[in-house]
C-alpha positions in Angstrom: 44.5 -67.0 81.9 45.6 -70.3 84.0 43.4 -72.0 86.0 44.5 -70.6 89.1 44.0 -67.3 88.0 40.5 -67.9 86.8 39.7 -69.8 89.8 40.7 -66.6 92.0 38.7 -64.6 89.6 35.1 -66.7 89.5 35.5 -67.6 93.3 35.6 -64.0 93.9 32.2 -63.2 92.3 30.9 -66.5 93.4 31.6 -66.3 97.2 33.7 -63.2 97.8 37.2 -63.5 99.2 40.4 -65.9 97.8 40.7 -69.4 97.4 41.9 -72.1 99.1 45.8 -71.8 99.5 48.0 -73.9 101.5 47.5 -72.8 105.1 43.8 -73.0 104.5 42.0 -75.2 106.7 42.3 -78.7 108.0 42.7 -80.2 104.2 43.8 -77.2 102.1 45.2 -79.7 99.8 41.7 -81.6 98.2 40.0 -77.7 98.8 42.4 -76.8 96.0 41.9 -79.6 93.8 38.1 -79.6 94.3 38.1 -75.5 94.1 40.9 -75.0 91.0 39.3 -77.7 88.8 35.6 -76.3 89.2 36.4 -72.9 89.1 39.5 -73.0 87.3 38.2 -75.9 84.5 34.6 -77.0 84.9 33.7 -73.1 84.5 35.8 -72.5 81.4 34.3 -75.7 79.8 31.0 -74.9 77.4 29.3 -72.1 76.6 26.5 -71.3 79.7 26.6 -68.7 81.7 27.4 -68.5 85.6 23.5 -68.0 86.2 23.0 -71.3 84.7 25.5 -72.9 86.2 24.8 -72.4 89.5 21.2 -73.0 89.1 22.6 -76.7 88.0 24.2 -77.1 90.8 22.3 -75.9 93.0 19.3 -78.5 91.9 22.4 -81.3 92.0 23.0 -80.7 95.8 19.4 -80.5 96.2 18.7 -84.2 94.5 21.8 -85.1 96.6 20.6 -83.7 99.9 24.1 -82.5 100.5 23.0 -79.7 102.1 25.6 -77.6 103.8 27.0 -77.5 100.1 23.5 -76.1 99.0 23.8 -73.1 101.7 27.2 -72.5 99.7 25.6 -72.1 96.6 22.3 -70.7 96.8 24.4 -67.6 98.1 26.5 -68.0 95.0 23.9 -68.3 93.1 22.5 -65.1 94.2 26.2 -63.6 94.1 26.2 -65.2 90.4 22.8 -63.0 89.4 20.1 -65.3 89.6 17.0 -63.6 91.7 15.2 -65.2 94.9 12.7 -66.2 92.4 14.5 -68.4 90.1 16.7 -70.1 92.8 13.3 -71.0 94.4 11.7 -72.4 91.0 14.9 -74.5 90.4 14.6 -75.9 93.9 10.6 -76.3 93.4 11.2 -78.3 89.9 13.1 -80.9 91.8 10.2 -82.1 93.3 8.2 -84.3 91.2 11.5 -86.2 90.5 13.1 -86.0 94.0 10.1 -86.4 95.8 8.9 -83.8 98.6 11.1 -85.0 101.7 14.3 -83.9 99.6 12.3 -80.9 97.8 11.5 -79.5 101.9 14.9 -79.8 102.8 16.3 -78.4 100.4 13.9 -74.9 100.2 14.6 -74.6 104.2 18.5 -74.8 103.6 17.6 -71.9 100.9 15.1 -69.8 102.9 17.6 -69.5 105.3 19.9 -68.2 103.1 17.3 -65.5 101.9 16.3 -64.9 105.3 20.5 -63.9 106.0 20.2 -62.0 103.2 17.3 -59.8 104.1 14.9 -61.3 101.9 11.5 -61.2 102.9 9.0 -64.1 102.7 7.6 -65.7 101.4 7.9 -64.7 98.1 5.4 -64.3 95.6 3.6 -66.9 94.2 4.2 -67.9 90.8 1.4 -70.8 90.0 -0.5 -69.9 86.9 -2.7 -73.6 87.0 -6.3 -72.7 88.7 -7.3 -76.2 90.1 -9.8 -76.8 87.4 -7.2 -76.2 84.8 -4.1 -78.5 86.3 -4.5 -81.3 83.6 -5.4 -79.0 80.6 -2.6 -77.1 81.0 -0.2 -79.6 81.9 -1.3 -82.0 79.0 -0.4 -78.8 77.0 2.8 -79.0 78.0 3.7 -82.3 78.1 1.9 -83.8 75.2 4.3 -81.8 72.7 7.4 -83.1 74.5 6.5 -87.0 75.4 3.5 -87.7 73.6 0.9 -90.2 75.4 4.0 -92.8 76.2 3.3 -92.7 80.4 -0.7 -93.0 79.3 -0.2 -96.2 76.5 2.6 -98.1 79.2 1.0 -98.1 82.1 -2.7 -98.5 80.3 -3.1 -102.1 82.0 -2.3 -101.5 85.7 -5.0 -102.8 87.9 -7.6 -101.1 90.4 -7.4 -97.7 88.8 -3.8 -97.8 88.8 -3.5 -97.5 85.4 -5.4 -94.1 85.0 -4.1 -92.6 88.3 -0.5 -93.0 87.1 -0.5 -91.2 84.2 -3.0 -88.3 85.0 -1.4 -87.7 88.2 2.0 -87.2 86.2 0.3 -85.2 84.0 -1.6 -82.9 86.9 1.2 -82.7 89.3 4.5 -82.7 87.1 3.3 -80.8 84.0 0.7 -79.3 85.5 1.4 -77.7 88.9 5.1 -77.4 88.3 5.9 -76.5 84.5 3.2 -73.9 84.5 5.2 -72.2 86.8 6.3 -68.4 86.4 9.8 -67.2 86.1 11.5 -70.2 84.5 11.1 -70.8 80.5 10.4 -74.6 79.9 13.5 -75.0 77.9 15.2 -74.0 81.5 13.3 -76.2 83.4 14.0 -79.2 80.9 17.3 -78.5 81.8 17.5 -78.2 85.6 15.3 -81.9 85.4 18.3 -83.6 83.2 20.8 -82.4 86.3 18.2 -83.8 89.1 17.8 -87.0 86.8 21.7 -87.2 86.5 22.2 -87.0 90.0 20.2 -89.2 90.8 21.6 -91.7 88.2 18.0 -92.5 86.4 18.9 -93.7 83.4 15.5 -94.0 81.3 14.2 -90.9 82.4 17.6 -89.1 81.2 17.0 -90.7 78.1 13.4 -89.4 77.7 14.6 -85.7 79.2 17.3 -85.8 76.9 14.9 -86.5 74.3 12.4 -83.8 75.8 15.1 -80.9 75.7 15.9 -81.9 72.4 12.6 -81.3 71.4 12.0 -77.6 73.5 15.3 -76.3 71.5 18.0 -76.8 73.9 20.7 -78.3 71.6 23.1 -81.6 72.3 26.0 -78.4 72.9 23.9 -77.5 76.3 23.2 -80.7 77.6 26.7 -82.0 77.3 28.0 -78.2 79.0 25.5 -79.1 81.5 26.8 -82.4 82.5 30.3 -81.0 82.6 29.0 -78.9 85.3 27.3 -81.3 87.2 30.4 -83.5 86.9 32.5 -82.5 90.0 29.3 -82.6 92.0 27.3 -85.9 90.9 31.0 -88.0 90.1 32.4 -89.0 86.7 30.1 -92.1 86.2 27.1 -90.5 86.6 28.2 -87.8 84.4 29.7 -90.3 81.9 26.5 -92.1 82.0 24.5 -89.1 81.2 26.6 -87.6 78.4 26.7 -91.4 76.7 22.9 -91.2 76.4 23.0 -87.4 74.9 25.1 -88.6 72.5 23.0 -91.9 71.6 19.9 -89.9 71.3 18.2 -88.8 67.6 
């Protein structure tokens, strides 16, 4: 199938309807490049499936705060299959690496998609982490993946600092977020290396990479994932993310 073809086809599921053609729009021209090299290429390229891929870019637009593009594709990523609940957990993980501002925008361009779609909220909760329990079970997470590097780097940091730093990482990250319901860890490992290569943070790619690594996904899925962040986050990011999967042991 050519790459019009299969740009018709996954369009179709993805947002209903045909494609940009030539009497579409003010710029029908870069709406075909843009829509016949994701949907025609991007899409064909790797091995995930269209779940996945839309729950990448979906957590690209939200590190981005391109936001009329994240309307777009929450509805295609409920059109691709994914339920309320895992759009919501892949906006959710963005957080500790987006920061909240971006995080709250993001989940009211998405409720409002759920709300056109008749779906009620707030939906249910999905924290498994009592209060008591946040840095237990978050160390349990995280100590398997990245060891007690944050702990030994920032040991030295004055006034407290130096404790905070690392426990709060260890609470709030680990233990608030990849406690979480719904998403397995080796999915939320991914969805973090798309938010980290959107947002073009180079040593924390380079530890992600090493923390899917370590959770099972193999160096095949991350570089299928970059792919599909590609048309979104720009060549050199991309580039720069897919040079340090292929540096890392």
């Amino acid at each position: 199938m050519d790459r019009i073809k299969k740009c018709a086809e996954v369009y179709s599921i993805l947002f209903g309807g045909e494609p940009a053609s030539p009497e579409t729009g003010n710029d029908p021209e870069l709406m075909m490049i843009l829509q016949r090299f994701i949907f025609g290429e991007v899409f064909e390229t790797g091995t995930l499936g269209m779940k996945t891929r839309e729950l990448l870019t979906v957590v690209c637009l939200t590190a981005l705060q391109t936001l009329p593009q994240l309307k777009a594709h929450v509805q295609a990523a409920l059109n691709a299959g994914n339920t309320p609940l895992e759009i919501r957990e892949a906006v959710y993980q963005c957080a500790p690496f987006t920061g909240f501002p971006r995080t709250l925008n993001a989940v009211s361009a998405m409720n409002e998609v759920f709300t056109a779609n008749g779906i009620a909220l707030p939906l249910p909760a999905q924290g498994t982490a009592e209060e008591k329990e946040r840095y237990e079970k978050g160390l349990a997470l995280q100590f398997p993946l990245y060891g007690n590097e944050i702990k030994e780097k920032y040991s030295g940091l004055p006034d407290g600092i130096g404790e905070a730093l690392p426990r709060f990482l260890t609470e709030m990250c680990f233990g608030d977020f990849y406690t979480r319901g719904v998403l397995a860890e080796g999915e939320r490992e991914l969805l973090i290396l798309a938010a980290l290569a959107a947002l073009g943070a180079e040593a924390q790619i380079s530890a992600h990479v090493r923390g899917n690594l370590k959770c099972g996904n193999r160096k095949e899925m991350l570089y299928a994932a970059m792919v599909q962040c590609l048309p979104y986050i720009g060549f050199p990011a991309a580039l720069n993310a897919i040079n340090i999967i292929k540096s890392a042991e």
